[in-house]
DRENTIRO-527097 format. One record per residue: x, y, z of N, C-alpha, C in turn. Coordinates in steps of 0.02 Angstrom, whole numbers, always signed. Each point is the difference from the previous one (the first is absolute). Example, Ala and Ser with C-alpha at 12.3 -4.5 7.8 and 13.67 -1.06 7.14 Angstrom:
NODE      nu      nv      nw     cau     cav     caw      cu      cv      cw
NODE    +660    -284    +390     -45     +59      +0     +45     +60      +0
NODE     -18     +53     -36     +42     +59      +3     -39     +55     +37
This chain:
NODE      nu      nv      nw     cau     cav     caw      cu      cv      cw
NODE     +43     -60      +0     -43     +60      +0     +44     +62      +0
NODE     -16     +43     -39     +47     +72      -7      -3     +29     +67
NODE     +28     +60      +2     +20     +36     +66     -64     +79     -14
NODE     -24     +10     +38     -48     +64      -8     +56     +53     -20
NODE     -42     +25     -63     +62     +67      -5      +4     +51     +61
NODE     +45     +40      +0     +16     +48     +59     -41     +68     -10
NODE     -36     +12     +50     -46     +58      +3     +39     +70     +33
NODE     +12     +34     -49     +58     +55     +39     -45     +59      -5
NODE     +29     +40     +66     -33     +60     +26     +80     +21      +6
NODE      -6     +68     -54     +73     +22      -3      +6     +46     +88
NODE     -40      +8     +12     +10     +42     +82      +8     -60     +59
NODE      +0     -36      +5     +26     -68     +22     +49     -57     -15
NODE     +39     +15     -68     +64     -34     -12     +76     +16     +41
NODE      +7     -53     +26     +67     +13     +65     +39     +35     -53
NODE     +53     +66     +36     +31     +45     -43     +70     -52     -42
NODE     +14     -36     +44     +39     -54      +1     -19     -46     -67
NODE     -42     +21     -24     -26     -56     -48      +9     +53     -70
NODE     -28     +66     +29      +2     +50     -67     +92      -9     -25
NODE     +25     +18     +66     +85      -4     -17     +34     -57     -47
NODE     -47     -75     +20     +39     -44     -44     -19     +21     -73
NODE     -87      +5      -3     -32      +8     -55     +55     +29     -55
NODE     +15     +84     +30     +50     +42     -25     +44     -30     -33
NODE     +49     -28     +50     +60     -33     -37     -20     -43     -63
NODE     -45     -35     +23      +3     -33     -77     -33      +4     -43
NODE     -44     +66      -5      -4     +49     -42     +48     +28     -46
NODE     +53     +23     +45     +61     +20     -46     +38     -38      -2
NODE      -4     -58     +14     +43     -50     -25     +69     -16     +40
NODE      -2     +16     +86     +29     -10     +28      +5     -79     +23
NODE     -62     -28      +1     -13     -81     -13     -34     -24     -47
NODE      +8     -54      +0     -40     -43     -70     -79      -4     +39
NODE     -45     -46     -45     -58     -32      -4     +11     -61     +88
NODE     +50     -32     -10     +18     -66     +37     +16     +29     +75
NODE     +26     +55      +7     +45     +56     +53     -74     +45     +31
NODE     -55      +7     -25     -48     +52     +22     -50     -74     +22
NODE     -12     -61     -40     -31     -35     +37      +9     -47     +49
NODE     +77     -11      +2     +22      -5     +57      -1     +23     +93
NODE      -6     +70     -32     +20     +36     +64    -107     +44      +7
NODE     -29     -23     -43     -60     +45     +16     -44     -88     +17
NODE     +44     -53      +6     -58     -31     +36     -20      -3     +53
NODE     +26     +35     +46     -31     +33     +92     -42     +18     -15
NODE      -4     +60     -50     -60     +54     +15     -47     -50     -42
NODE      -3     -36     -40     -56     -38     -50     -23     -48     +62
NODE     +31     -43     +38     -22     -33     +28     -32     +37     +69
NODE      -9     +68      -5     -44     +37     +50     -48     +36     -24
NODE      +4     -19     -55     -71     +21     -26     -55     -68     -40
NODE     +34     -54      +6     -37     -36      -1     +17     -45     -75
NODE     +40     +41      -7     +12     -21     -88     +77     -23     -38
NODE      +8     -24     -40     +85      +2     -35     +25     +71     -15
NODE     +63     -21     -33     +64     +29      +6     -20     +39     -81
NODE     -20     -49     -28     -46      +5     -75     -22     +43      -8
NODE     -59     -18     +54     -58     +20     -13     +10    +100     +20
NODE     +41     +11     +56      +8     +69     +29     +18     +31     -59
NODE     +56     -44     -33     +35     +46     -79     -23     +27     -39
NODE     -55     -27     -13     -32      -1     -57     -75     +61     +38
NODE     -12     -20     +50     -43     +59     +22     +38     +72     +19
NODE     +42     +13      +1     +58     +58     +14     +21     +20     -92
NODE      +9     -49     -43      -3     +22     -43     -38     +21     -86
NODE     +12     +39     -31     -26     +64     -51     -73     -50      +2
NODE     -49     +49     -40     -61     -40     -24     -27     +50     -47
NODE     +21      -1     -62      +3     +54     -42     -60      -6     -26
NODE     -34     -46     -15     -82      +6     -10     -42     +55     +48
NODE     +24     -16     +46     -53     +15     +47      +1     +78     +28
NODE     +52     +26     -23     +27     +53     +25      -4     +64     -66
NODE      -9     -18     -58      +9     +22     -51     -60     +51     -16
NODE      -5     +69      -1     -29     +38      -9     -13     +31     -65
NODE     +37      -6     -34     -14     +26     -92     +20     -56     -36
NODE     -41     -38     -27     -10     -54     -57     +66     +20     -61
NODE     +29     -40     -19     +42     +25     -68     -28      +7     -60
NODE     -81      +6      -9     -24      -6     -54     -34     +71     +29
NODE     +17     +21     +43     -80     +68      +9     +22     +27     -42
NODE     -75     +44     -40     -19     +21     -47     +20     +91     +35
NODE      +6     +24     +29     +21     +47      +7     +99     +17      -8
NODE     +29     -47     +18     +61      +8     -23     +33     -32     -69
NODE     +51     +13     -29     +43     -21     -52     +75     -29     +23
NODE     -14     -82      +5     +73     -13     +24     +45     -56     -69
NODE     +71     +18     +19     +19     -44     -45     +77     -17     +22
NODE     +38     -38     -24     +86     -15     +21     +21     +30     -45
NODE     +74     +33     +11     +23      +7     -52     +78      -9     +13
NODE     +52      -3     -39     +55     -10     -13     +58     +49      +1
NODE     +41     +24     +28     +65     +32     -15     +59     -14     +26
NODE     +41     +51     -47     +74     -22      -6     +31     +52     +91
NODE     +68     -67     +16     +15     +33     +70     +80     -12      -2
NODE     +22     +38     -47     +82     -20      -9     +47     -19     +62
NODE      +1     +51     +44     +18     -36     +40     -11     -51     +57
NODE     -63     -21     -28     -23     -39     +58     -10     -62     -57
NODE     -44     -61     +27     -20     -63     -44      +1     +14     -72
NODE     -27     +64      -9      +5      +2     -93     -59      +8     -30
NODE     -78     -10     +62     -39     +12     -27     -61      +2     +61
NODE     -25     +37      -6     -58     -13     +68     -78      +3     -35
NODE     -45     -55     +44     -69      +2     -14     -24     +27     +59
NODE     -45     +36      -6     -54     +39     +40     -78     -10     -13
NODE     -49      +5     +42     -66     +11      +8      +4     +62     -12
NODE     -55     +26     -36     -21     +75      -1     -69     -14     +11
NODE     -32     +47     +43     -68      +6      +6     -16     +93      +5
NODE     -35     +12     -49     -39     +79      -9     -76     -11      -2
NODE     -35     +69      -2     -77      +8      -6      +0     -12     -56
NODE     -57     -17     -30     -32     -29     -83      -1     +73     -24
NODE     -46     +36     +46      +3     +87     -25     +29     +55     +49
NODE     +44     +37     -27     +12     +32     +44     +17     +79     -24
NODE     -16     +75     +15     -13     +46     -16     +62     +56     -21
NODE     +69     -40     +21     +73     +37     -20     +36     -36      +6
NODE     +68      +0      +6     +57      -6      +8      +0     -23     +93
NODE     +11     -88      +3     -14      -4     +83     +98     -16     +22
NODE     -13     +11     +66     +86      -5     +36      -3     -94     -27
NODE     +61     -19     +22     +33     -66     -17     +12     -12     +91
NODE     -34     -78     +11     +49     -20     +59     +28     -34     -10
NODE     +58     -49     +32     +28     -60     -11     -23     -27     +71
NODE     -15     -72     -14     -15     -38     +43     +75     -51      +0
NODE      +7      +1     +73     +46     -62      -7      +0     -34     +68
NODE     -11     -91     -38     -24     -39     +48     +44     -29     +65
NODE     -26     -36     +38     +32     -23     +47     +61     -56     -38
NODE     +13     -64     +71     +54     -33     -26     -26     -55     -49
NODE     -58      -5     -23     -31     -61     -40      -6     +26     -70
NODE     +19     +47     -26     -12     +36     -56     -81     +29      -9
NODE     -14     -15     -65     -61     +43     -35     -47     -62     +27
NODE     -15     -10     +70     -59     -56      -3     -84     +49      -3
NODE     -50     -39     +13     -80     +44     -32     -24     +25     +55
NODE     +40      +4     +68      -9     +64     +25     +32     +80     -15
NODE     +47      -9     -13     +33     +73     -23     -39      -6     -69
NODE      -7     -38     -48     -37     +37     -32     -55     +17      -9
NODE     -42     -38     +69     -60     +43     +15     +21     +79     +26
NODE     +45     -15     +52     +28    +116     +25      +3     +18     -85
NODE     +32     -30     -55     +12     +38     -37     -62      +2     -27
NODE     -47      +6     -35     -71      +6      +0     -38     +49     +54
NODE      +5     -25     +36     -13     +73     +54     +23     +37     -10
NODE     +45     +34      +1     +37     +65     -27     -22     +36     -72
NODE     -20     -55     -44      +1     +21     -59     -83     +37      +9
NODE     -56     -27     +54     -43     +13      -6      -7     +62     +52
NODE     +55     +31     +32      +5     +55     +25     +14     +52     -50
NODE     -16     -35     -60     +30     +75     -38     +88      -3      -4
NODE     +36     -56     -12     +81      -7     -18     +10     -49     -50
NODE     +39      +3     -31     +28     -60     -33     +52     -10     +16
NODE     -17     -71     +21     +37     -30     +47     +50     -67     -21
NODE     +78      +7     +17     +13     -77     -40     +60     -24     +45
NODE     -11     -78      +1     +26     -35     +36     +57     -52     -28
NODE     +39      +3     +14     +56     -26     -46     +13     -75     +36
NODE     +34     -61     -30      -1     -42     +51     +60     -19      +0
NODE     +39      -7     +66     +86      -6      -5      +2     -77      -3
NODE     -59     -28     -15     +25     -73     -25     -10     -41     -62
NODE      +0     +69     -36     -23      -8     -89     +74     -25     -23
NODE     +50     +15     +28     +76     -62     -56     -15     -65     +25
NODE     -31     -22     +74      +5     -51     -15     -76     -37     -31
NODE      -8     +20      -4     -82     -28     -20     -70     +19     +11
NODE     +17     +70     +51     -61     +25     +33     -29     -40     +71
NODE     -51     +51     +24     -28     -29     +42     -17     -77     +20
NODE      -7     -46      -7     +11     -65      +1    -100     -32     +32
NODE      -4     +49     +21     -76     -21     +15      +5     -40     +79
NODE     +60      +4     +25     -14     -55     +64     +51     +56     +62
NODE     -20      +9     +50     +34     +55     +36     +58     -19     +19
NODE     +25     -75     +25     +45     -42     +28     +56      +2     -74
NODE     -37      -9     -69     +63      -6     -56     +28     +57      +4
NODE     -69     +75      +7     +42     +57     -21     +54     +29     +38
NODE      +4     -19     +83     +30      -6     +37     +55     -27     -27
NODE     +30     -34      +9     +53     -48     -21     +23     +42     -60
NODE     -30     +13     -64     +25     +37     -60     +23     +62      +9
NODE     -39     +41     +58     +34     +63     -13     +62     -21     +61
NODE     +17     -22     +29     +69     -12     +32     +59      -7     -67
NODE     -29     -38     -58     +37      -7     -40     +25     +73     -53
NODE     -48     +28     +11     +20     +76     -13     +62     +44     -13
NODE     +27     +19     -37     +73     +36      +6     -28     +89     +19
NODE     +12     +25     +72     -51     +42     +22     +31     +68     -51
NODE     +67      +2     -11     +37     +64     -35     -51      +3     -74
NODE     -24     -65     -28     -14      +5     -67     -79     +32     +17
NODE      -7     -42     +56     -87     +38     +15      -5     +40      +7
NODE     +35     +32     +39     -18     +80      +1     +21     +37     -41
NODE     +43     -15     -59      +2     +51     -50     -68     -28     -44
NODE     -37     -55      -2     -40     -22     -32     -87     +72     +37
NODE      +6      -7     +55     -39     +32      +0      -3    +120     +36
NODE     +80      -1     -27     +21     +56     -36     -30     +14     -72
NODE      +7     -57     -39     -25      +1     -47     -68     -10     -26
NODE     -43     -21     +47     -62      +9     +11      -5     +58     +13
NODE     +31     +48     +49     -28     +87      +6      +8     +24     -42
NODE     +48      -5     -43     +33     +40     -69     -86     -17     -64
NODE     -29     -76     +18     -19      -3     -64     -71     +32     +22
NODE     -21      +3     +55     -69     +18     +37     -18     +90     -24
NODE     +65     +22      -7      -1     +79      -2     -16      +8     -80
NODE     +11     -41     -30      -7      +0     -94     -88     -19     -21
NODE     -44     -34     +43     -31      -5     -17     -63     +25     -11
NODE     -16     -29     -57     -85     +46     -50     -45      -9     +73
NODE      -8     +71     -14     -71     +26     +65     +26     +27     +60
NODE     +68     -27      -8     +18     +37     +65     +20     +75      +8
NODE     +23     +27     +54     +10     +77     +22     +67     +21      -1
NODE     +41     -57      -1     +49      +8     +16     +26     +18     +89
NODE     -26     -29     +23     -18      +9     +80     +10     -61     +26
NODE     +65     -30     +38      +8     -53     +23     -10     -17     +68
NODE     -45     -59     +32     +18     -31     +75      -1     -51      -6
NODE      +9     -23     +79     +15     -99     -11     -29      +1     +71
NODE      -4     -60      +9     -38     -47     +63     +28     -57      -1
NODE     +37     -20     +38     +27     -68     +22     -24     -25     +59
NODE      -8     -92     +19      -3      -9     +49     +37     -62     +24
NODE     +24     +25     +65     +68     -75     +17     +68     +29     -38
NODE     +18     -65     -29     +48     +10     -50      -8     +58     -34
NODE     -80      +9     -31      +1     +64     -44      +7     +61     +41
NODE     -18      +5     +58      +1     +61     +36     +83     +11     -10
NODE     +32     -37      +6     +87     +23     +13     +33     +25     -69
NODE     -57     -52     -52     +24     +32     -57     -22     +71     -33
NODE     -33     +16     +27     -32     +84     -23     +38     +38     +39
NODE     +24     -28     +83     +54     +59     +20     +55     -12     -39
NODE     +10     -57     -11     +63      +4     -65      -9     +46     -51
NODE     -62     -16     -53      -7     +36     -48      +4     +86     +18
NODE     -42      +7     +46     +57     +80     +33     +36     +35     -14
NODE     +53     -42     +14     +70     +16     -35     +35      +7     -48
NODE     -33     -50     -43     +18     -13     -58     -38     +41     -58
NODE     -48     +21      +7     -58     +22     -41     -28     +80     +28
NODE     +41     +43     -37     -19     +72     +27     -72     +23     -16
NODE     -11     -38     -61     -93     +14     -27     -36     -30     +48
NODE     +19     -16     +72     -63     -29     +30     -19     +40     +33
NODE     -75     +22      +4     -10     +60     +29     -41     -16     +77
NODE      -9     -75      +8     -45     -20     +47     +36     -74     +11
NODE      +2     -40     +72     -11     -45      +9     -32     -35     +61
NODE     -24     -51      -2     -27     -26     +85     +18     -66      -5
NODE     +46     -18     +37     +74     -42      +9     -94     -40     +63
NODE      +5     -66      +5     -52     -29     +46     +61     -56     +22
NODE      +9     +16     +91     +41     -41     +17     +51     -32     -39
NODE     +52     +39     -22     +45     -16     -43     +66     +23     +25
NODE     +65     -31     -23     +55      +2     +24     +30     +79     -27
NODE     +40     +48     +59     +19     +62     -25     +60      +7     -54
NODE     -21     +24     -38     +68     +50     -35     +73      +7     +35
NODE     +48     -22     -54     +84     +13     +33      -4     +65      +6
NODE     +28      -1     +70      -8     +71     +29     +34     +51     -39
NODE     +70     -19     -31     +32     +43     -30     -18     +30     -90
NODE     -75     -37      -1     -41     +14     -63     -50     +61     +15
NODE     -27     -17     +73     -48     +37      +5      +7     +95      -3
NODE     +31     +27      +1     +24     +38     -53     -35     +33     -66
NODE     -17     -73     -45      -7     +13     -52     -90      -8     -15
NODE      -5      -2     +57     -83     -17     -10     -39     +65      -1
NODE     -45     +14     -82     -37     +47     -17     -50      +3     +20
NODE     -56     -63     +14     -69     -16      +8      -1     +13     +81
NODE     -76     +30      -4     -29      -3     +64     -15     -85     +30
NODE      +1      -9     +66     -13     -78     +13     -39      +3     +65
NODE     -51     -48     -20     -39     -24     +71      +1     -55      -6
NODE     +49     -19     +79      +2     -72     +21     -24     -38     +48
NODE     -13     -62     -36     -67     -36     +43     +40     -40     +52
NODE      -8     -24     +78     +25     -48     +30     -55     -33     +32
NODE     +18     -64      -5     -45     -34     +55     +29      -6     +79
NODE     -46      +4     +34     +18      -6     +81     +48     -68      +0
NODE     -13     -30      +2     +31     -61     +20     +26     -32     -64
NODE     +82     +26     -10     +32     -16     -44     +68     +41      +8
NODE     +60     -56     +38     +39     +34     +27     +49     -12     -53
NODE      +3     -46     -60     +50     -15     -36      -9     +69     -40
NODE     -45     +44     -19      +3     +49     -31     +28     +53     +36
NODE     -70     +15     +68     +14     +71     +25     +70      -4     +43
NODE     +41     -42     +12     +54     +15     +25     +65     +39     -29
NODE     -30      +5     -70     +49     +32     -48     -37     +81      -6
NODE     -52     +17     +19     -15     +61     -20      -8     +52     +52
NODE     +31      +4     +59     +47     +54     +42     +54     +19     -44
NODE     +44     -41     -29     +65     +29     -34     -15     +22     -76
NODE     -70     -15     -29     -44     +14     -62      -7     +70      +5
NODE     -34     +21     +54     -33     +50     -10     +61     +39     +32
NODE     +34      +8     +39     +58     +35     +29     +25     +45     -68
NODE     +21     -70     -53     +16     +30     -92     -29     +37     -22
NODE     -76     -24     +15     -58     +42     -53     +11     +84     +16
NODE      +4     +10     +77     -17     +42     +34     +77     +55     -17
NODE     +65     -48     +17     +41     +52      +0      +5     +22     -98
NODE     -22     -32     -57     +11     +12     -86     -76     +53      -2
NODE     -48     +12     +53     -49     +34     -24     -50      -4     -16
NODE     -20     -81     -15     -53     -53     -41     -60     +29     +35
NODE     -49     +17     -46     -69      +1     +11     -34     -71     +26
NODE     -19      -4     +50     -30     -81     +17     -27     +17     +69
NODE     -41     -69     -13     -51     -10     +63     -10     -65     +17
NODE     +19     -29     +67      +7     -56     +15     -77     -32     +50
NODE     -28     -46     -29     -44     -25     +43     +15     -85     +26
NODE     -22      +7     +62      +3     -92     +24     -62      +6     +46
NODE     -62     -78     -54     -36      -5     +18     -30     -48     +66
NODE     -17     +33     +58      -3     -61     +47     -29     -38      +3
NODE     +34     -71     +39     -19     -50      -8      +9     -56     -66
NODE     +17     +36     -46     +20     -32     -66     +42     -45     +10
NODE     -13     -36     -72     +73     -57      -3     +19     +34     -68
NODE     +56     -20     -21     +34      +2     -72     -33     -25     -43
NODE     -26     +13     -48     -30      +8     -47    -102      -2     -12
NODE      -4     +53     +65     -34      +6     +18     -45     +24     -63
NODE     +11     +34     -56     -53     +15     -60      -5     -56     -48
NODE     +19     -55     +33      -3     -40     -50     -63     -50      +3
NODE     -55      +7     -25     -71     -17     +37     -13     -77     -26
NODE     +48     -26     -29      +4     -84     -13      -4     -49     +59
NODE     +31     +39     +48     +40     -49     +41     -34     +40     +84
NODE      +4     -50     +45     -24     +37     +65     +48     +45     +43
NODE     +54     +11     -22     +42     +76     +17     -49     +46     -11
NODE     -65     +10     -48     -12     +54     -25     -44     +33     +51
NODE      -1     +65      +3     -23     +69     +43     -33     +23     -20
NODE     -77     -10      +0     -23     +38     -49     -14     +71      -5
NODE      -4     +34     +87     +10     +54      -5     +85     +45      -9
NODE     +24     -34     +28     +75     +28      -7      +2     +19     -61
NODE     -14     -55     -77     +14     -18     -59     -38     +79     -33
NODE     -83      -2     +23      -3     +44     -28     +16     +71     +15
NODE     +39      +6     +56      +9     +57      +6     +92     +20     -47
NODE     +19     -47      +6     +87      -3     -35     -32     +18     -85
NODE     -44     -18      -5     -23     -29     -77     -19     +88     -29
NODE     -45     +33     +43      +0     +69      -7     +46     +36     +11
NODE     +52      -1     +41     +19     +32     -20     +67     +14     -36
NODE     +12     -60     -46     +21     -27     -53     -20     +38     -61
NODE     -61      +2      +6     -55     +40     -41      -8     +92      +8
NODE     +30     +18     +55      -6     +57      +2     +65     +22     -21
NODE     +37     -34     +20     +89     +11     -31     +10      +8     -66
NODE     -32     -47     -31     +18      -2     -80     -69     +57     -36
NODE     -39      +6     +38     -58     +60     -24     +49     +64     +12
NODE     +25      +3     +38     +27     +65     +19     +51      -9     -38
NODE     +40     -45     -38     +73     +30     -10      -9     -21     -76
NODE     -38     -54     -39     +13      +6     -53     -68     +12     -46
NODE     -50     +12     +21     -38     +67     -65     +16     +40     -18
């Protein structure tokens, strides 16, 4: 007889359990290493080691708010060249079907699993805020997204990170060229992507906006070069991040940087991510606006 799946109440998961979760999230343990060590807490709730995994993790059906077929937006992939990076990058683009001028460009860039069908549900959202919005996926050399969260894991470790991030340099460069747009650039990262938009920062003087979501800070001796205004998201309870952003903002503060730092309480790390039971739903929507007021204000 099977094991009852695990009934989780994210305000009742031992913090101890979010922490392992974490790690092997980012790939600090395997599949074998998280069900190992999370069978205490499974066997106190009544259930497997399995069964907790799989209830802790994504459920992109269920969570998915704009259909890829809605009739109000225009989405499609498209292709470009990234010399110094892989040589070529694919992206999601999602825009309005109609729209009345010239709209800003965001870049979306995903966590550590690449382009899976939650980011490109955010990217769809955005587009239906009135942006065109595009999501590049840093696991298009090897094959793309893979459809399974555990493969994409494993693939992007295989990653050469120098080529990625000029890969999605070259995503900002191609976002600013495109038909309909304003020529008005921001980005939104989350996780991994959050660190990569404070990267892009630096690298990318046309960025006029970013909101870095629990993401790793900028080399301090870059920050400097950062043009864009930034609002950054933290979750409460997430020390592998916020332990780096006392000496973050120390930078921001002594180069001049326009920014505004929020940490939402009670949160876990990747708290806007509404797949999975980390998610907040009020925290989310409040990070989510004003995400929205950032890029209203800086790139119309």
């Amino acid at each position: 007889m099977s094991q009852p799946a695990a009934r989780i109440d994210a305000n009742e998961i031992d913090p101890d359990l979010w922490c392992l979760f974490d790690q092997y999230v980012h790939g600090d343990i395997d599949r074998r290493g998280f069900l190992d060590r999370a069978a205490r807490f499974a066997a106190a709730s009544g259930t497997t080691a399995t069964a907790l995994l799989a209830a802790l993790s994504p459920d992109f059906a269920r969570a998915q708010k704009v259909a890829p077929g809605d009739a109000r937006l225009k989405t499609e992939f498209v292709e470009f060249a990234s010399p110094a990076g892989y040589g070529k990058v694919r992206a999601y683009v999602a825009r309005p079907a109609q729209a009345a001028g010239p709209l800003p460009v965001v870049l979306v860039v995903h966590e550590n699993r690449g382009l899976n069908p939650h980011i490109e549900d955010v990217t769809r959202r955005l587009a239906l805020e009135n942006f065109i919005a595009v999501a590049p996926d840093a696991l298009f050399p090897l094959g793309g997204y893979p459809g399974d969260e555990d493969k994409a894991r494993e693939l992007f470790a295989k990653l050469d990170q120098t080529k990625t991030r000029e890969d999605f340099v070259a995503a900002a460069t191609y976002t600013r060229t495109l038909a309909g747009g304003n020529g008005k650039l921001g980005a939104v990262g989350f996780c991994y992507g959050g660190g990569m938009v404070n990267l892009l920062a630096t690298r990318v003087p046309e960025l006029r906006a970013g909101a870095p979501f629990y993401g790793a800070p900028a080399e301090a001796d870059q920050v400097s070069r950062i043009k864009a205004e930034l609002v950054l998201v933290f979750a409460d309870n997430d020390e592998r991040i916020n332990a780096a952003w006392p000496a973050y903002e120390a930078v921001l503060k002594a180069a001049g940087i326009k920014y505004e730092a929020f940490k939402y309480p009670g949160t876990q790390h990747g708290f806007n991510n509404d797949t999975t039971p980390r998610f907040d739903a009020t925290a989310a929507q409040q990070a989510w606006g004003r995400m929205l007021a950032l890029f209203n204000r800086t790139l119309r």
